[in-house]
C-alpha positions in Angstrom: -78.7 41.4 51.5 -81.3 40.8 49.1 -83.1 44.1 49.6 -81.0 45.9 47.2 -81.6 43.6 44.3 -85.8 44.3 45.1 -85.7 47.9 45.5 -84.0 48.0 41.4 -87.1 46.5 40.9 -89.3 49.1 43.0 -89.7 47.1 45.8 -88.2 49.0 49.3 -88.3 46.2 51.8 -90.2 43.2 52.2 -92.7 42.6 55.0 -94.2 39.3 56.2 -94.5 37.0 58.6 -91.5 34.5 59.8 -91.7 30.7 60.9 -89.7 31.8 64.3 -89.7 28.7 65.8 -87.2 25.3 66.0 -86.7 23.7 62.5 -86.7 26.5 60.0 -84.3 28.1 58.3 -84.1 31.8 57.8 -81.0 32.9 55.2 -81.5 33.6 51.6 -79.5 31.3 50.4 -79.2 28.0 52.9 -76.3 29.6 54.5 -77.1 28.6 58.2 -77.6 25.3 57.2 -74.3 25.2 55.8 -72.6 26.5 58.6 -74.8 23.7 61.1 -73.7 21.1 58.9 -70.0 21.9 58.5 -70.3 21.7 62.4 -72.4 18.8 62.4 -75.2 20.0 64.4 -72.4 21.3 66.9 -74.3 23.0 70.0 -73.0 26.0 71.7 -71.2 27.5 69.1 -69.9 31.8 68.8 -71.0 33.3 65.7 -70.8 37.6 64.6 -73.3 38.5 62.3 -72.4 41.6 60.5 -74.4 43.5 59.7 -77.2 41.7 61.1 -80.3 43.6 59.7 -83.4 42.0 60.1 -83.9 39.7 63.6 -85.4 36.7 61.9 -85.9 37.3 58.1 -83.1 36.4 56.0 -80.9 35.9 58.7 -78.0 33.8 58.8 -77.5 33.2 62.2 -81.0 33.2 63.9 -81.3 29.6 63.7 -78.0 28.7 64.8 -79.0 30.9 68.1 -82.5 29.2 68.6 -82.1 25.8 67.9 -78.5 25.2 68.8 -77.8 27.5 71.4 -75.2 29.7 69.7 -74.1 32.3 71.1 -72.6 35.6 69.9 -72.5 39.6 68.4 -75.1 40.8 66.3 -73.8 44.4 64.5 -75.9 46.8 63.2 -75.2 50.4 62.2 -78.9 51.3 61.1 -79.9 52.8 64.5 -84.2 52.0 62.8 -83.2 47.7 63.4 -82.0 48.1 66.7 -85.0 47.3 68.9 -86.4 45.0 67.0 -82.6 42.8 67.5 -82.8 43.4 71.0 -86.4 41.7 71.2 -86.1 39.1 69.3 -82.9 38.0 69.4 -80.4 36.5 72.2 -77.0 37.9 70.9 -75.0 40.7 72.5 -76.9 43.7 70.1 -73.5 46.4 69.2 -74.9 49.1 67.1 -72.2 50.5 65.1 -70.9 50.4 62.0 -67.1 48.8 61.3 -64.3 49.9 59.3 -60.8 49.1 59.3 -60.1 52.1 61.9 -61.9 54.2 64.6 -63.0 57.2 62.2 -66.5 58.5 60.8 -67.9 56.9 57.0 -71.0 58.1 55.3 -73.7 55.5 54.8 -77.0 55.7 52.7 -79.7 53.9 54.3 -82.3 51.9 51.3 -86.0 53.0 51.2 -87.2 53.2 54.1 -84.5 52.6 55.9 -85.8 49.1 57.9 -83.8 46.5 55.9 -80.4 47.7 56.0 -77.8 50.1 54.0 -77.1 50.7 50.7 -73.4 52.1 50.8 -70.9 52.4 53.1 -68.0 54.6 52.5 -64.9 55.7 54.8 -64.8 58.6 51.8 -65.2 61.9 53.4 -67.8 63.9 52.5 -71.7 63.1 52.5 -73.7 63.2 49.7 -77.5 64.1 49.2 -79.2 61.5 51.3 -76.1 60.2 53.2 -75.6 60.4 57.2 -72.5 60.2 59.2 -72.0 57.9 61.4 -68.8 56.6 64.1 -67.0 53.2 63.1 -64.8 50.9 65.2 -62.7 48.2 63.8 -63.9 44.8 64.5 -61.6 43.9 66.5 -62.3 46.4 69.2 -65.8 45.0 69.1 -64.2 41.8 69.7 -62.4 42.5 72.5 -65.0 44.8 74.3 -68.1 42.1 74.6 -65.6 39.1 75.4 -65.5 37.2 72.4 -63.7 34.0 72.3 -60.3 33.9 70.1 -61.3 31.2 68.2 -64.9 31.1 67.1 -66.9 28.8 64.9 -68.9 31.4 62.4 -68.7 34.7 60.4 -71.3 36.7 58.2 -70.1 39.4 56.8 -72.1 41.6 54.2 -71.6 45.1 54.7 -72.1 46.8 50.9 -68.8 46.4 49.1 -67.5 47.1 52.5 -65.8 43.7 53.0 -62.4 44.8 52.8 -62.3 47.3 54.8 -63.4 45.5 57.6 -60.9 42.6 57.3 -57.5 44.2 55.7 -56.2 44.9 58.9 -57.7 42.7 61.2 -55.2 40.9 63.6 -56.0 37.5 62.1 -53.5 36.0 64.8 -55.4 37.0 67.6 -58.9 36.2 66.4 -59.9 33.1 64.4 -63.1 31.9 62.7 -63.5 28.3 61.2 -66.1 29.4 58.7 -66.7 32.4 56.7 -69.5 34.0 54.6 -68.4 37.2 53.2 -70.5 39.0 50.3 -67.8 40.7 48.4 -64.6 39.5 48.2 -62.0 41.3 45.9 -58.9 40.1 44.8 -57.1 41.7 47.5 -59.1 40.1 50.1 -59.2 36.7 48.8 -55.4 36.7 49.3 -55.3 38.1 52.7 -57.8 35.2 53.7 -55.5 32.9 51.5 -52.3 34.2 54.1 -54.1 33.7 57.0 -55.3 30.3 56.3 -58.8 30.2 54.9 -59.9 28.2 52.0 -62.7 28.8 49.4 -65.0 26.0 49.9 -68.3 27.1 47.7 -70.3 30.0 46.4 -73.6 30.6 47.7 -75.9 31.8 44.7 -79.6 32.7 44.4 -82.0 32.6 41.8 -83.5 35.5 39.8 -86.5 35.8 38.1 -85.1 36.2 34.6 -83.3 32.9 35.0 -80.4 34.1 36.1 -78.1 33.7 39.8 -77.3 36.5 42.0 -74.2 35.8 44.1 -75.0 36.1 47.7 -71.7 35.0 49.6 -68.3 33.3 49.0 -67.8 30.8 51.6 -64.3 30.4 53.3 -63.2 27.7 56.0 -60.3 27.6 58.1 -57.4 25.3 57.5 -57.1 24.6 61.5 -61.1 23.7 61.3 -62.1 20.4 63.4 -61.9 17.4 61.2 -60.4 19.0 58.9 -61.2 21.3 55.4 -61.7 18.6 52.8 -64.3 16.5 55.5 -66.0 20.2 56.4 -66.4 21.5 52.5 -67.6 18.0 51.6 -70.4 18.5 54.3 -70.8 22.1 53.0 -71.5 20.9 49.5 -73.6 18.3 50.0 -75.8 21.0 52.1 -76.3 23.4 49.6 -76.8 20.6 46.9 -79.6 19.5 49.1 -81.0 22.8 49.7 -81.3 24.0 46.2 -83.1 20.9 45.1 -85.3 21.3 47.9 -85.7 25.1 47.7 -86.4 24.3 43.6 -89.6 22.2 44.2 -90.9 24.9 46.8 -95.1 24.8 46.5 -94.7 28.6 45.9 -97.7 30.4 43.5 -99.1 33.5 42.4 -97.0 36.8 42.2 -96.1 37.1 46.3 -92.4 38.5 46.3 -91.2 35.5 47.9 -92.6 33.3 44.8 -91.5 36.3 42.2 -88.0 36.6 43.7 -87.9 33.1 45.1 -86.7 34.8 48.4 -86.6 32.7 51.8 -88.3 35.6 53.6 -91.0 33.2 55.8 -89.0 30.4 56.5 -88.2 27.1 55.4 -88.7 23.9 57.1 -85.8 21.6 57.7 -88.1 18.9 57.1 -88.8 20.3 53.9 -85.2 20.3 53.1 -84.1 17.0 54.6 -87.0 15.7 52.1 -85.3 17.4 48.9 -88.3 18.7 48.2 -89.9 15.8 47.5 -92.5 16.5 50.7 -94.2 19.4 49.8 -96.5 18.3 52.4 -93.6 19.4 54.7 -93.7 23.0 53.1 -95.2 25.0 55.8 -98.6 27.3 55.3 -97.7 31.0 55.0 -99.5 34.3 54.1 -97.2 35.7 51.1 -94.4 38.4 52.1 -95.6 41.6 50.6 -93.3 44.6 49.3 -93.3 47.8 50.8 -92.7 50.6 48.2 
């Protein structure tokens, strides 16, 4: 998540108001976009967002849930997000955290706690500030709320915790055509590489110094309907599309989401569709604000 990046620069967790209705997009980075047009605007789809933090504000699959009636597993450990996720949102809500095994990791929550973790480790041990919690493995999650074997999307940032999550997953019993994954190490990318996953694209965002943050590493399936090359070719072209459009925003002043160029209210598909070009299309907002 983006929150981490912020709080380095004093800023705890950002607050403002959402467009939570049919055409925006919500992720940082255009990711749900990506994913619906890899899919082609495919209805009924089975995503798991982990960790799902916020219900509506940078999420990647809130969109995917409203306007294309996908279904599936929001998981969050933070026990301070779970209410708001169960109001606001449609998916089956799992509050835990996920590690490779059933055991207990330390986490540290960031300031304030509302936006989601800092660390995760499966170290034992707490240090000043850190809390305890229980973890499954993901695919006990799986198999408790039904999930399908074969599903269309993943989103998986959990703090440098990627690995952990994945390196022993049964990959032959549980399949996902596309994949956005925060961290991925050297170890990972060849387990994904084994089980059939391709690197399509990295998602980056902008900083304010002129420089790109790297949000996620996208992946999709080799077994993927219509196959990889068609499906990255779609994915490209989206995010292409997006950061034009995302480029020309009519953003002004010194509101967070101008500063750090964050997608925290919302962004029209109209907009996008436009490249930009529309600002017309650019909906109204009060600026996010920081909470300190």
């Amino acid at each position: 998540g983006y929150s981490r990046d912020m709080e380095h620069r004093g800023c705890g967790q950002l607050l403002g108001p959402s467009i939570d209705a049919p055409g925006a997009w919500h992720s940082q980075g255009g990711q749900d976009r990506i994913v619906s047009s890899v899919f082609e605007g495919q209805r009924g789809g089975y995503f798991v967002d982990l960790a799902a933090a916020s219900p509506v504000v940078l999420s990647n699959s809130r969109t995917l849930e409203r306007d294309f009636a996908w279904r599936g597993l929001c998981i969050e450990g933070n026990h301070r997000l779970i209410a708001s996720l169960m109001r606001e949102r449609n998916c089956s809500v799992v509050h835990t955290l996920i590690s490779s095994r059933a055991a207990n990791v330390t986490y540290t929550e960031n300031k304030l706690g509302k936006q989601g973790f800092n660390h995760i480790s499966s170290r034992r041990g707490a240090a000043g500030g850190a809390n305890v919690h229980s973890a499954l493995p993901l695919e006990a999650v799986l198999r408790a709320n039904g999930a399908p074997a074969v599903m269309e999307y993943l989103s998986l940032d959990v703090e440098n915790h990627e690995r952990a999550v994945l390196e022993h997953f049964p990959f032959g019993s549980y399949r996902w055509h596309a994949l956005s994954i925060e961290t991925v190490e050297p170890a990972l990318a060849a387990t994904l590489t084994r089980h059939g996953y391709v690197h399509a694209l990295d998602v980056y965002h902008p900083l304010p110094d002129g420089r790109r943050k790297l949000l996620d590493h996208f992946y999709l399936h080799e077994a993927i309907p219509g196959g990889v090359d068609a499906a990255r070719k779609r994915a490209r072209a989206s995010k292409q599309l997006w950061d034009g459009a995302m480029a020309r925003r009519p953003l002004s002043g010194l509101s967070e989401e101008s500063v750090y160029r964050v997608n925290c209210g919302g962004v029209p598909e109209a907009f996008v569709a436009s490249g930009g070009n529309d600002t017309a299309l650019f909906s109204p907002r009060r600026a996010c604000s920081c909470s300190i």
